[in-house]
Each structure stands twice: as C-alpha cells, then as structure tokens.
N, C-alpha and C positions, 0 to 999 in steps of 0.2 A: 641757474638763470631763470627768472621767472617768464612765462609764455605773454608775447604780446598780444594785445586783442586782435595785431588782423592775422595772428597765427591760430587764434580758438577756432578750433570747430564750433557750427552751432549744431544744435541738433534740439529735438520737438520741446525738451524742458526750459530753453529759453522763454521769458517772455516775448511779447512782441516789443512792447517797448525796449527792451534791451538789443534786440533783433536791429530795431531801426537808431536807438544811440548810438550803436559800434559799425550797422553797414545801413545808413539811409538811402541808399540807390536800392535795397531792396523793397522800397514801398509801392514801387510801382508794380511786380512781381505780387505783391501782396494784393493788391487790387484786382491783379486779373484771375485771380482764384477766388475775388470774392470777401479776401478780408480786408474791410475796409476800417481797420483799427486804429491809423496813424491819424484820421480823420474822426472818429469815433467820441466822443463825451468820455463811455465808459471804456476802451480800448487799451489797450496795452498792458491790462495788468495780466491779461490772460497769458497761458503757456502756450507758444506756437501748436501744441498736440490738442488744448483746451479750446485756443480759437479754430484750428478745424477740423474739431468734432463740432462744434457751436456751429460751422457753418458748411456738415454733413460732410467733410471729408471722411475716406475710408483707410484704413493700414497704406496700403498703396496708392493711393492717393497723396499721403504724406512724405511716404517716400519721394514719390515726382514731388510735390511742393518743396521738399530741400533738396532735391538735384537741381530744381527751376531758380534755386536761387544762390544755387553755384556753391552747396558747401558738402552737399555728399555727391560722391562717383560712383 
C-alpha cells in the first residue's frame, strides 16, 4: 500500500515548496526562522537544508527547525 502524504516524513531534502504543498500551516513556522520562501519571487525551489544554510542555519539548528515544524521527535 503506498504511503499517504500526511504519513511522509519530511525531512531537510524536501523542497520548501513541497514542504508548504503537502503541510501549508507550516509557513508560518517558516517565517519565524526567517524563511520567508512561501512569499519569495525566487522561493521554493530550494531544499529545506539549502534554504537554511541560505539563511545561516547551523546542523542543529536544522534539527529544531524540523522538530518546530512537527515532523521530527
């Protein structure tokens, strides 16, 4: 049986655009780290890991940004 989208993990190699196609309540979480992608001209095409290093995230930094947006524990 193939996995539903709101069974995917996401994790850093998502885009952001795909990020907000499959969970749009995380653009708000997006904003308060700073990426402001969903809003962006050029946005979305980046990978969640590409937009933040783009916007000086660190290894652990990324970690909290995907436990902040509810898909790692």
């Amino acid at each position: 049986m193939p996995q539903t989208v709101s069974k995917q993990r996401v994790n850093a190699d998502w885009t952001v655009e795909e990020l907000l196609s499959f969970h749009p309540q995380t653009a708000e979480v997006l904003a308060e780290w700073g990426i402001h992608c969903a809003v962006c001209s050029v946005g979305g095409v980046d990978t969640l890991q590409e937009a933040g290093r783009l916007h000086g995230m660190s290894g652990e930094d990324m970690k909290q940004f995907l436990t902040d947006i509810g898909f790692l524990e």
